[in-house]
C-alpha distance (Angstrom), angle and dihedral (degrees) to the residues before:
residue distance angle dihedral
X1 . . .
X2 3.98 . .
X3 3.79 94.1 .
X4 3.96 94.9 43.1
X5 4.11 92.6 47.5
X6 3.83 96.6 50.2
X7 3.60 123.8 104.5
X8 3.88 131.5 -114.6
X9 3.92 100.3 -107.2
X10 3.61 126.6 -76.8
X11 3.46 105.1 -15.1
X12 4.35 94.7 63.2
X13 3.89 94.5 -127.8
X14 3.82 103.5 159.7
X15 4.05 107.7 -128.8
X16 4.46 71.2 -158.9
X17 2.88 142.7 63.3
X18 4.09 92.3 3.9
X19 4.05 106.7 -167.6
X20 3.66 109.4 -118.0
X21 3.70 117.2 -80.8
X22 4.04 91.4 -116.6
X23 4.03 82.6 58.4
X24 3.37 116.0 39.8
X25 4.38 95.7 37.4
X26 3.30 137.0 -64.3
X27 4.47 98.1 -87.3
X28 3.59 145.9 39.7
X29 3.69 137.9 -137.7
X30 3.57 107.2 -90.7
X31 3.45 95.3 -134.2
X32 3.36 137.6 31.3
X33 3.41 141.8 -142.1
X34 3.61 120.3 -124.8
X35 4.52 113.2 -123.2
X36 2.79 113.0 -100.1
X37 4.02 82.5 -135.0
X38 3.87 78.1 66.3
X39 4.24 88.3 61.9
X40 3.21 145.5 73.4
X41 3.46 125.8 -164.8
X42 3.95 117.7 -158.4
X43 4.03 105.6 158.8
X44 3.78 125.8 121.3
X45 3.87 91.0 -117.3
X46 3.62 114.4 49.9
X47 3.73 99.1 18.7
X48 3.92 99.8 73.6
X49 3.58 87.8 37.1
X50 3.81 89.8 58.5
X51 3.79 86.9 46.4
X52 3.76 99.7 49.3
X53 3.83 88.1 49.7
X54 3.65 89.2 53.2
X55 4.26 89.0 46.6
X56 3.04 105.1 33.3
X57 4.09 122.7 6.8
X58 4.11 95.0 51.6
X59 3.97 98.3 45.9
X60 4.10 84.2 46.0
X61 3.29 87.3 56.2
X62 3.62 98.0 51.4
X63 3.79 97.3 44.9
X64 4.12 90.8 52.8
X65 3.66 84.6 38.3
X66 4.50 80.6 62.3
X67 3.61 95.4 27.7
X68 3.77 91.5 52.7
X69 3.79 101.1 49.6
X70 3.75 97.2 -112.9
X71 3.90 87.4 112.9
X72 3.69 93.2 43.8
X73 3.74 96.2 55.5
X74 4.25 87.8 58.7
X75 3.80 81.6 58.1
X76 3.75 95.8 47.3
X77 3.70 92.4 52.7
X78 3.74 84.9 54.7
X79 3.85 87.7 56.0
X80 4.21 81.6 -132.6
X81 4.35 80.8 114.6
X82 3.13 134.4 32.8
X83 3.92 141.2 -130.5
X84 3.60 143.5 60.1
X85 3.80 128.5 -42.1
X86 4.15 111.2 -84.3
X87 3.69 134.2 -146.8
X88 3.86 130.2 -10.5
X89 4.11 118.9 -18.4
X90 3.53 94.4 -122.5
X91 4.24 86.4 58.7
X92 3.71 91.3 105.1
X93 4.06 90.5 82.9
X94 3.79 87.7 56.1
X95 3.36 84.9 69.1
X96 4.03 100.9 37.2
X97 3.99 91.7 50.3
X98 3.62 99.6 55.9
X99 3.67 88.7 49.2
X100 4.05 85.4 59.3
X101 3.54 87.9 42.0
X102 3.72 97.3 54.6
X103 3.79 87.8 36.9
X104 3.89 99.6 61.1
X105 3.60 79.5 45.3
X106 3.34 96.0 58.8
X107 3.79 90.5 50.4
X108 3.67 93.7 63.7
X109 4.05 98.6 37.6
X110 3.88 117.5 15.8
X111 3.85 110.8 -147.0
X112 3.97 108.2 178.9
X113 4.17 81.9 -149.8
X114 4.01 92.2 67.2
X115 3.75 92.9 37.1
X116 3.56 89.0 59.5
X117 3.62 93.9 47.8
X118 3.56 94.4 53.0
X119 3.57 94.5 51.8
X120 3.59 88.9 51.7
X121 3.71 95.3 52.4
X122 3.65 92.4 45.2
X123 4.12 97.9 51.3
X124 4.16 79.3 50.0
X125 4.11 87.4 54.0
X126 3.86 99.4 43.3
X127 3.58 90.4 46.7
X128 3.89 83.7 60.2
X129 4.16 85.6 61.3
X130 3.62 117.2 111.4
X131 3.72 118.6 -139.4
X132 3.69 97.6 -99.7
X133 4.14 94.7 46.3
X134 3.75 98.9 -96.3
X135 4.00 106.5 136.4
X136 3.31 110.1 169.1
X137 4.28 107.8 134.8
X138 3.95 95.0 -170.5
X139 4.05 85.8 67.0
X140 3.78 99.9 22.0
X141 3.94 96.1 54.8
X142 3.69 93.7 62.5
X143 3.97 108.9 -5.0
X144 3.93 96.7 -179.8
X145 4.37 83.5 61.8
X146 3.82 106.3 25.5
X147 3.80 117.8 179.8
X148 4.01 122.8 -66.2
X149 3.46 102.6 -83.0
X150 3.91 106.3 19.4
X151 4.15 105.0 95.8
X152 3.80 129.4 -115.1
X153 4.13 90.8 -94.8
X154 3.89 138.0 40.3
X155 3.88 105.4 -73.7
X156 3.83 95.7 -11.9
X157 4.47 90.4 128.1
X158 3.60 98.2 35.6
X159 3.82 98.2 156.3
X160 4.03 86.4 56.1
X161 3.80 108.6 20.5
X162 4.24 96.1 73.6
X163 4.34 82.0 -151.7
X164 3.94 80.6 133.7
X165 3.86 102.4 42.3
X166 4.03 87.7 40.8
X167 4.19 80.8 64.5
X168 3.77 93.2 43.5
X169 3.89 92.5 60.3
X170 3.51 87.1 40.3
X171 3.92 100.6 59.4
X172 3.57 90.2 41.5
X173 3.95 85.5 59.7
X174 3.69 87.5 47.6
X175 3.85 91.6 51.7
X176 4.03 92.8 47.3
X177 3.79 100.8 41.5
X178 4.47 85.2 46.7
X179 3.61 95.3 44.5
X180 4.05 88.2 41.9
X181 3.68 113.6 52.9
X182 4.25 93.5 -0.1
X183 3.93 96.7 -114.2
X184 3.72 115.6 135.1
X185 3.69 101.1 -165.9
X186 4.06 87.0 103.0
X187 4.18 87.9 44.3
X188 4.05 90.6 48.3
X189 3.85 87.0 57.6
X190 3.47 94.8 42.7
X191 3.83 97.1 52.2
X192 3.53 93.9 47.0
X193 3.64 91.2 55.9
X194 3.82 86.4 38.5
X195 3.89 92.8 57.7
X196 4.00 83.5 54.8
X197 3.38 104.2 57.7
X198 4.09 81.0 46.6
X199 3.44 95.1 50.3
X200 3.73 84.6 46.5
X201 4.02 113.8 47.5
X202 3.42 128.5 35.5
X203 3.51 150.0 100.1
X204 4.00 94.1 -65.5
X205 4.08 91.9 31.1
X206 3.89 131.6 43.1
X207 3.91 107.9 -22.0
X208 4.20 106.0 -150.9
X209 3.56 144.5 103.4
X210 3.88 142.7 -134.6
X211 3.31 123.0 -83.2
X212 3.72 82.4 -143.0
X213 4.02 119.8 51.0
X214 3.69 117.9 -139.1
X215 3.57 107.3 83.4
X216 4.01 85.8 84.7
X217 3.52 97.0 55.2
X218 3.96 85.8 43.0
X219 4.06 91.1 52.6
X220 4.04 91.8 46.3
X221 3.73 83.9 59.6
X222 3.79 98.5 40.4
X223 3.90 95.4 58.3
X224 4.24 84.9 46.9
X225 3.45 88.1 69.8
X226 4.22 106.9 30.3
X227 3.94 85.4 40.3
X228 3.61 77.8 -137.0
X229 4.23 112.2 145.2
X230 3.47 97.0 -164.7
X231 3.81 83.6 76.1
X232 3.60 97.8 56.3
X233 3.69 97.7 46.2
X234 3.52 92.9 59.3
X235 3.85 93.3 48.8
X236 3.95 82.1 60.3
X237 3.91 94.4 45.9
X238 3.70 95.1 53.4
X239 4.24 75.4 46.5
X240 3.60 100.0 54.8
X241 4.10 97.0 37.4
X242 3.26 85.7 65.5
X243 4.27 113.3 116.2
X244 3.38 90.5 22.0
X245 3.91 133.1 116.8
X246 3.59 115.4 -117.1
X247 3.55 143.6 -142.5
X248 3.81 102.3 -124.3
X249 3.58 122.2 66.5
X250 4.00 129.1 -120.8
X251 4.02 119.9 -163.9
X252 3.51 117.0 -108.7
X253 4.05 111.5 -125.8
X254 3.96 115.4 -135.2
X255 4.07 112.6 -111.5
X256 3.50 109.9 -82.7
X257 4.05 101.9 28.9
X258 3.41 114.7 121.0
X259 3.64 89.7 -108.2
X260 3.75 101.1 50.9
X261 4.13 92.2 102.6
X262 3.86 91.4 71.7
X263 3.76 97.8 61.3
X264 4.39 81.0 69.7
X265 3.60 98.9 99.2
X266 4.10 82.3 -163.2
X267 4.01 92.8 55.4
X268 4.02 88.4 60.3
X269 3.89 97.8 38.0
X270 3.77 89.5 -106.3
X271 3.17 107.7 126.6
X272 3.73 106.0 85.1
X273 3.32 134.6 1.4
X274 3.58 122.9 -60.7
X275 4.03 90.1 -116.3
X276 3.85 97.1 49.7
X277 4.10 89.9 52.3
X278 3.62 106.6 101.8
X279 3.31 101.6 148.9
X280 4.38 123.8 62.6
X281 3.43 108.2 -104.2
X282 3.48 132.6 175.9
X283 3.84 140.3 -12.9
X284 3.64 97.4 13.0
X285 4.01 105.7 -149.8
X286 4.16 81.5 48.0
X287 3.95 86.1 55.1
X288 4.24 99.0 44.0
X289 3.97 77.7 51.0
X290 3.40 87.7 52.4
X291 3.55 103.4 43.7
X292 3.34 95.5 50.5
X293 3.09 95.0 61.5
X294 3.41 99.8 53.1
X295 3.90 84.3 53.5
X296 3.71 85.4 62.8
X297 3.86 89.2 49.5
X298 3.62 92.1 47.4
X299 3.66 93.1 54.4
X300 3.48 110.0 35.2
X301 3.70 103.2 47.6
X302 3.64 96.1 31.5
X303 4.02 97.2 -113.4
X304 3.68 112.7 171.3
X305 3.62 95.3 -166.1
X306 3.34 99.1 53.9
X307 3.64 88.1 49.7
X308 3.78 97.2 56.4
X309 3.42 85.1 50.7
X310 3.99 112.8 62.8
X311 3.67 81.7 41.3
X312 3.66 95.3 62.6
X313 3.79 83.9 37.1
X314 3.74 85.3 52.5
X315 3.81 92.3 48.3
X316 3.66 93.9 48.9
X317 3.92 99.2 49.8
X318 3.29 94.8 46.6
X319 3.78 100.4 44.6
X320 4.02 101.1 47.5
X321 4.01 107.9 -1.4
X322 3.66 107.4 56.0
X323 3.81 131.6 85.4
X324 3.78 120.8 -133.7
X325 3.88 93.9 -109.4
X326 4.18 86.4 60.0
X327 4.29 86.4 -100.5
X328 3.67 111.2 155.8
X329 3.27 121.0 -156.2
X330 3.59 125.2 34.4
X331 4.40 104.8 -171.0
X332 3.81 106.1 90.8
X333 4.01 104.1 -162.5
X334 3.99 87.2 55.1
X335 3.57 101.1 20.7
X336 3.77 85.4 -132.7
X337 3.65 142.2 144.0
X338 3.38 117.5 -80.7
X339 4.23 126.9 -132.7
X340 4.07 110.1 -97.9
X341 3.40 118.0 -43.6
X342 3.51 99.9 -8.2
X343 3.85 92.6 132.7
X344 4.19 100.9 152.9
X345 3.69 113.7 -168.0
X346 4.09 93.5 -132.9
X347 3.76 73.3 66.0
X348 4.03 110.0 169.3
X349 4.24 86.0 -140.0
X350 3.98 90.3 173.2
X351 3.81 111.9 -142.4
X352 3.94 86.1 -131.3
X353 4.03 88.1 61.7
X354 3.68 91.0 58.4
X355 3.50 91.8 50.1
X356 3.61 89.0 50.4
X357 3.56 103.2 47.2
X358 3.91 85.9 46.2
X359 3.95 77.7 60.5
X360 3.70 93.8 55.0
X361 3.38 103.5 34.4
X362 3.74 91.5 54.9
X363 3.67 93.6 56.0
X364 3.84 95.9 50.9
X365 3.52 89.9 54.9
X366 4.11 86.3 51.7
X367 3.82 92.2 50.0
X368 4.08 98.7 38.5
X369 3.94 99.8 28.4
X370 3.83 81.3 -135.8
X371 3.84 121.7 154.3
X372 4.27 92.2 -150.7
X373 3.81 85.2 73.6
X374 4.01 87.1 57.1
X375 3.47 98.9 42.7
X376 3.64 91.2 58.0
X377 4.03 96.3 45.1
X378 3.74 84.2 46.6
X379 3.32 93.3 54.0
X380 3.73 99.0 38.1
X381 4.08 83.6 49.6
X382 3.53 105.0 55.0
X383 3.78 91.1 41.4
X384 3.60 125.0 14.9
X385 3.41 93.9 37.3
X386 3.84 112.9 37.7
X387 3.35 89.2 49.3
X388 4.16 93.7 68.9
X389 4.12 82.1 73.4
X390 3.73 136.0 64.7
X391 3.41 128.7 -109.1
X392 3.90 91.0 -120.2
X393 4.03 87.4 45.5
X394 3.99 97.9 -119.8
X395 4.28 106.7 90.9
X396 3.57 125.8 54.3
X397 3.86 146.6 -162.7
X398 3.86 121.4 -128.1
X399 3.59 90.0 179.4
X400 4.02 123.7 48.7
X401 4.13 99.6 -159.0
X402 3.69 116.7 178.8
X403 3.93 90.8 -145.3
X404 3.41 135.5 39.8
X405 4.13 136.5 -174.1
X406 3.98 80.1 -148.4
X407 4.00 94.7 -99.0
X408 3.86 92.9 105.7
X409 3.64 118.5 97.3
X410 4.21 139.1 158.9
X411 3.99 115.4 -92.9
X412 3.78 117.8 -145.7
X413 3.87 83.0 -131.1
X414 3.24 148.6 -2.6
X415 4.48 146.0 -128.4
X416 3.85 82.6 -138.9
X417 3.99 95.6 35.9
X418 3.80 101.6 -179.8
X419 3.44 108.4 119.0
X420 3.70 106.1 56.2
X421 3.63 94.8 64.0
X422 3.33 95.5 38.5
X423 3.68 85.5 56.7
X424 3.42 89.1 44.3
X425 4.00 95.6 49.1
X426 3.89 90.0 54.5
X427 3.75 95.4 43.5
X428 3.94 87.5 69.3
X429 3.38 96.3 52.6
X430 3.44 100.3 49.3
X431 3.86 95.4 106.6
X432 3.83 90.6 59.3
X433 3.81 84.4 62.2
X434 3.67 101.9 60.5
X435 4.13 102.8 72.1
X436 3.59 136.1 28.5
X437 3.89 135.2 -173.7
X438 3.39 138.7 -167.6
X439 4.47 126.3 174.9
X440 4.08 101.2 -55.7
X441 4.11 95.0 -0.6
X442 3.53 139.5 102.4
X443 3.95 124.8 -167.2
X444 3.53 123.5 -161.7
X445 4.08 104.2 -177.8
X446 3.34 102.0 161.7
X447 3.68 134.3 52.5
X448 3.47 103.2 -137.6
X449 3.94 137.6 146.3
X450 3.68 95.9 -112.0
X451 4.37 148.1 117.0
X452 3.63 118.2 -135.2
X453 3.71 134.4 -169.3
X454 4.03 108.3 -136.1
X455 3.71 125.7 -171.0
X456 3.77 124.7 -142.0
X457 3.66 135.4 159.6
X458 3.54 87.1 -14.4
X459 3.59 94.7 -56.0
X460 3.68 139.2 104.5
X461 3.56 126.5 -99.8
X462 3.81 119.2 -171.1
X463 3.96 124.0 -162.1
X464 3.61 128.0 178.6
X465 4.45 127.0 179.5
X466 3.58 121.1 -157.5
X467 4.04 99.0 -162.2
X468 3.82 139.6 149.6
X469 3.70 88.0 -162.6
X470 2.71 136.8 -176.5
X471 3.57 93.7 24.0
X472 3.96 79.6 49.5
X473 3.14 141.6 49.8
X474 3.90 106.2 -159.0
X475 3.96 111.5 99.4
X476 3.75 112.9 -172.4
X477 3.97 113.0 -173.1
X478 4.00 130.9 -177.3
X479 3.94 117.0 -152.1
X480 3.86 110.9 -153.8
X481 3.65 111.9 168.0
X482 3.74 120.8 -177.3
X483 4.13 85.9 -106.9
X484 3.54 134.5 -5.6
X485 3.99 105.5 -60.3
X486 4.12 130.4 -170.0
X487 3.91 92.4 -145.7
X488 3.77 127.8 126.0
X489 4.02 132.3 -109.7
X490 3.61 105.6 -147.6
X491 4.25 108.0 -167.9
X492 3.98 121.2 -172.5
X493 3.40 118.0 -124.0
X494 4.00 106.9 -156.1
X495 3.21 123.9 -129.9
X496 4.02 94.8 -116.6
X497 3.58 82.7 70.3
X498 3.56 101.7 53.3
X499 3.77 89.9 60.0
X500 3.98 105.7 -85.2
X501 3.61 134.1 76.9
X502 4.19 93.7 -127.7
X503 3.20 150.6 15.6
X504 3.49 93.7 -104.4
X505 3.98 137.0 49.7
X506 3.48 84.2 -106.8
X507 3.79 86.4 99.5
X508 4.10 134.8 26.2
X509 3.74 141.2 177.8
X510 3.72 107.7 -114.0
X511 3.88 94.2 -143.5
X512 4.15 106.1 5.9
X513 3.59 112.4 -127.7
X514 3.87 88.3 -155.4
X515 4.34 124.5 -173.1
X516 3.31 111.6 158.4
X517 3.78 114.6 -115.8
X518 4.37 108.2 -105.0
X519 3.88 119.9 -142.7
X520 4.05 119.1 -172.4
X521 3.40 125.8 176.5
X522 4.06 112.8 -157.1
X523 3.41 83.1 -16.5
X524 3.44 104.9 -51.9
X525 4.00 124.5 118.8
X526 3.47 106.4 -113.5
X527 4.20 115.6 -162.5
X528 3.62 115.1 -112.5
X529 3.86 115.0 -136.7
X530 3.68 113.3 148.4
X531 3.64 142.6 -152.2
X532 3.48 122.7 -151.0
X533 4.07 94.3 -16.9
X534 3.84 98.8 -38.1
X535 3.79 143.7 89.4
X536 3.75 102.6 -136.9
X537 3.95 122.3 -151.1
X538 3.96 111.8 -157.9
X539 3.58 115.3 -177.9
X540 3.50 141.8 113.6
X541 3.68 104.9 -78.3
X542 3.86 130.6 -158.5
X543 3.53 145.6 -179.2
X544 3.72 117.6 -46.1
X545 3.98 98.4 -1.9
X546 3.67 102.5 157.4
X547 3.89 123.0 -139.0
X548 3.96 128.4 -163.3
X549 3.70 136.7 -179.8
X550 3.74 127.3 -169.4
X551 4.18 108.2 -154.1
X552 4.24 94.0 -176.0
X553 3.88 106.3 -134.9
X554 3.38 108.6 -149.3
X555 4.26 117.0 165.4
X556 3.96 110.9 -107.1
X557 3.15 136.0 -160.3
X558 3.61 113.1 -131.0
X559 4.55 124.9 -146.9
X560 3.68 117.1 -175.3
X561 4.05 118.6 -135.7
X562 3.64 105.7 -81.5
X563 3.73 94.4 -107.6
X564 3.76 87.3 68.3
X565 3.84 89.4 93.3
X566 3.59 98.1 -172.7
X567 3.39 93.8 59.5
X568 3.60 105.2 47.4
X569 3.84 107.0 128.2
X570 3.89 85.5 18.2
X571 3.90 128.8 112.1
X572 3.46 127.2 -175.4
X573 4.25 127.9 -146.9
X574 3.90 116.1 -118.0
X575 3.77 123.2 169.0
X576 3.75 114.4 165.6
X577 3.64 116.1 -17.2
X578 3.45 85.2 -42.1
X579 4.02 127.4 109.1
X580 3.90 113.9 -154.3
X581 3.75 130.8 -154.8
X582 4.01 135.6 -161.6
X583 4.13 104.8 -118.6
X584 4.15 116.3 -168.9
X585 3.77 97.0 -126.2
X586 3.95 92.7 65.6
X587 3.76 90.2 34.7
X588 3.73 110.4 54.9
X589 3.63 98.1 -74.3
X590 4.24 93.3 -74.5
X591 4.20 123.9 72.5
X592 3.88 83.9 176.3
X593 4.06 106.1 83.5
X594 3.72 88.0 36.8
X595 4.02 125.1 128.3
X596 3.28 138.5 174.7
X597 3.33 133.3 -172.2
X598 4.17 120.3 -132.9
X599 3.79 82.3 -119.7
X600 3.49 103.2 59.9
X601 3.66 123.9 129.0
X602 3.70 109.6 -98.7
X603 4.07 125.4 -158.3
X604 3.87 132.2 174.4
X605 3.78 132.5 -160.5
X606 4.05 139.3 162.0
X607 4.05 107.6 -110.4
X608 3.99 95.4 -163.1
X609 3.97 77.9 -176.6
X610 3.76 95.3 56.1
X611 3.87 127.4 76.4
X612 3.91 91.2 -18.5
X613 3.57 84.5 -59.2
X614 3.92 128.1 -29.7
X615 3.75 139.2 170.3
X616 4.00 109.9 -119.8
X617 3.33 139.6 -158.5
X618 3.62 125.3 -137.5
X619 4.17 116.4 -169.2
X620 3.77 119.2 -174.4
X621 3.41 123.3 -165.8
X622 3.98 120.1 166.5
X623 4.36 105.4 -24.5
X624 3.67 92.4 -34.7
X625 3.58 123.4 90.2
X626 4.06 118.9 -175.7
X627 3.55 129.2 -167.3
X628 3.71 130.9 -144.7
X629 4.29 126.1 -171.6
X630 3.56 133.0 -163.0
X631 4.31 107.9 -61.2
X632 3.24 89.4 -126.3
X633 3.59 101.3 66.5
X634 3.58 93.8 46.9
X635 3.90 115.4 116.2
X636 3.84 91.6 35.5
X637 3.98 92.8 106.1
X638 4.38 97.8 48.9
X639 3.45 132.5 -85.0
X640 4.13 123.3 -30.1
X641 3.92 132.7 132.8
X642 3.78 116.1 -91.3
X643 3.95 140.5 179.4
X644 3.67 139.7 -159.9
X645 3.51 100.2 -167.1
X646 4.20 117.2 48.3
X647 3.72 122.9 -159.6
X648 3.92 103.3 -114.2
């Protein structure tokens, strides 16, 4: 029952039960991911990250999650403790993400300790339910004095309060911990507070929208698994009210309070609607909420408007608003996108905006079957986004700079403690984001030691990589379906190997290092021409045919478009998928004198010593030589200045 209830990957489309197509919207994803109960992974890379996430990131998590008060507050609202509200208003998701952290987890590899946990946790948040659905602890613990920044009444400060992105997070929790281990206590709750919000908003009720997106996305995947409609047309009204004035008023904070930013209709993505915003606007984790969402629209009821628009949206962040690690967002005191180009290397980057463009990106690729979506989750993955944890799995980065004077350093928690468990959440669903199928087609995305189990015309397909990527560039893949199959095995080639660093001219090589990437097939060369991003192998395939790709990994040198002003006279290092960066403790103790020439003689080796085992890159120029390592590993040996891009 645990492999047939759990969801393909990020987007929490049930592979079973799927709602009727009359219910749940007229289309499907094209594609779909394969489980991640369907995968496993085996590499040196992302498996013992996987396992120190399940060890040791998720049960941190729930022990700040208790030492912090955020726990405490569910019992409040149950009147079983008491005391005042703790913390921030929006603390509730703390709470509701690890829960779909640890559930995904527990998908992959049951341990009766966590299950307990969880149901422990999640008697302590239904008992925090009021009788009509409304869970909200920030109001409910002492409703004559909610929280700064939630209003005197249900819903009356929706662009501050976070009472609708509290219920987001928690029906995604639901959907996980359901589709996990098959309990519905976690659904019940979420329905009933579902059913509210219906009962409450809508075309013939209250007409308004979050201040924070996510409950759309969260609704999308709520009437996936209740096959109930109701759910998804009120993910697309709190879509389509957006850029509109409405009826109920919100206070307008003085200049200067903490609370000013959310009278800017622009830093909420409420200031037209959702299918006349082209451009990225605004708080940026807010707008990958968003715009996933409106993927979901796009897809699933067939809306060609919304479709143009997160691909122009796509087009536009990935062409002049996004950093070369995959960062997103680059204005500190709103954590928002920036105007063109404006790409700042003290960049603000929040961990939670690489989750969320991970989010997006991943449900492009399922609606367009193109690789560009993958080459920018991969590259936001490997970078942007593993570098928000700690080696050891226990401190975290809110912020992502690309620079530092060597006062930054990871927190074991945080006041504002979103990212961890968002980082947390995505880490166990990383194996649903290496393959995808769809009727007659195979995707391999990632390049990642693993085996999968792949379903096709009621048959099984098995696929297994042997890789050291991304330290490598040698995949070697074995086909074994159930019976000799006429299907097709379509494999991305990234962009890095096709001679620039994006998709975009964001980014270029200043002198391309170019070998075309090799594909053989038992042996045999096979020509590479792709479509859409990847070289596609049709044949009839049998038991044990063997499949490998060469991707050549030479080090790059990487120059920003010239309207990146910052980085004018600046190059970056990329090998791989991988972005480097110059850290003081291997370089003399200062990054901030250092140049290097676009000439300089470049080297690369694997320090199994180093980092738990990186690739580095040595450059000499004159008698010095400096070395740079993965940025994502940097801050993982104390404090010291560092910089991704070097004045040359």
């Amino acid at each position: 029952m645990r492999t047939l209830l759990v969801v393909a990957g990020v987007l929490g489309i049930a592979l079973a039960p799927a709602p009727p197509r009359e219910t749940a919207g007229p289309a499907e994803y094209p594609i779909k991911a394969v489980a991640l109960t369907d995968v496993q992974v085996t590499d040196a890379f992302w498996a013992p990250r996987i396992a120190t996430n399940r060890t040791v990131t998720i049960p941190h998590i729930i022990a700040e999650n208790e030492k912090t008060g955020r726990v405490d507050n569910f019992r409040k609202a149950a009147r079983t403790l008491q005391g005042p509200y703790q913390g921030q208003r929006y603390n509730d998701t703390d709470v509701y993400k690890i829960i779909e952290a640890a559930s995904w987890s527990l998908a992959k590899y049951p341990d009766p300790a966590l299950d307990r946990t969880l149901d422990e946790l999640i008697a302590i948040v239904a008992a925090a339910q009021e009788p009509d659905g409304y869970i909200y602890t920030p109001r409910t613990v002492d409703p004559a004095t909610p929280a700064a920044g939630a209003g005197p009444e249900r819903w009356s400060w929706l662009h501050t309060s976070h009472e609708l992105y509290d219920q987001g997070h928690l029906y995604e929790a639901a959907v996980a911990y359901f589709q996990a281990t098959g309990k519905r206590t976690l659904l019940q709750v979420a329905i009933k507070s579902a059913d509210l919000v219906c009962r409450t908003f809508g075309p013939n009720g209250r007409r308004d929208v979050p201040g924070h997106e996510e409950i759309e996305l969260a609704l999308v995947k709520l009437a996936r698994v209740t096959g109930d409609r109701k759910y998804l047309d009120e993910a697309k009204f709190f879509l389509d009210e957006r850029g509109r004035r409405h009826g109920v008023e919100h206070p307008t904070f003085e200049p200067g309070s903490r609370f000013f930013m959310y009278n800017d209709l622009a830093y909420r993505q409420d200031e037209t609607p959702v299918t006349a915003q082209l451009q990225a606007v605004g708080h940026a984790v807010r707008a990958t909420y968003l715009y996933s969402a409106m993927t979901d629209a796009a897809t699933l009821l067939d809306d060609p408007a919304y479709a143009r628009a997160v691909r122009a949206l796509f087009a536009d962040v990935t062409s002049k608003r996004m950093y070369v690690t995959g960062g997103l967002g680059s204005e500190g005191r709103t954590e928002a996108f920036g105007p063109d180009y404006v790409l700042p290397n003290r960049a603000y980057a929040e961990t939670c905006a690489s989750v969320g463009g991970i989010l997006w990106y991943h449900r492009l690729f399922l609606r367009e079957g193109r690789a560009d979506a993958i080459d920018t989750l991969e590259r936001t993955l490997y970078n942007g986004y593993l570098s928000g944890v700690s080696l050891a799995g226990n401190t975290f980065f809110y912020q992502n700079p690309l620079v530092s004077n060597g006062t930054l350093q990871r927190s074991e928690y945080f006041d504002v403690a979103c990212c961890p468990a968002n980082l947390s959440r995505l880490m166990a669903q990383l194996p649903g984001l290496i393959y995808a199928q769809q009727p007659g087609i195979v995707y391999v995305n990632l390049f990642v030691g693993s085996s999968a189990r792949v379903y096709e015309a009621g048959k099984v397909i098995r696929i297994s990589q042997a890789t050291n990527y991304p330290w490598q560039g040698e995949v070697h893949m074995t086909v074994r379906p159930e019976r000799q199959m006429d299907f097709t095995l379509a494999l991305r080639i990234p962009s890095w190997a096709q001679g620039r660093p994006v998709i975009s001219d964001l980014y270029r090589y200043a002198a391309p290092r170019y070998a075309p990437p090799v594909l053989r097939v038992n042996g045999a060369v096979v020509p590479i021409a792709l479509t859409d991003g990847y070289a596609r192998v049709r044949r009839r395939w049998k038991k044990g045919d063997v499949v490998d790709l060469s991707l050549p990994m030479p080090v790059q040198r990487v120059l920003a478009h010239d309207g990146v002003a910052e980085d004018r006279g600046k190059a970056a290092l990329q090998r791989g998928p991988i972005v480097y960066c110059l850290e003081a403790i291997d370089n003399g103790g200062s990054v901030s004198t250092i140049r290097l020439p676009l000439d300089a003689a470049t080297a690369h080796a694997f320090r199994s010593d180093l980092l738990n085992g990186v690739e580095t890159i040595t450059l000499t120029t004159g008698d010095r030589t400096v070395v740079a390592i993965p940025y994502y590993a940097w801050n993982n040996r104390g404090k010291g200045e560092m910089a991704v891009w070097v004045p040359y």
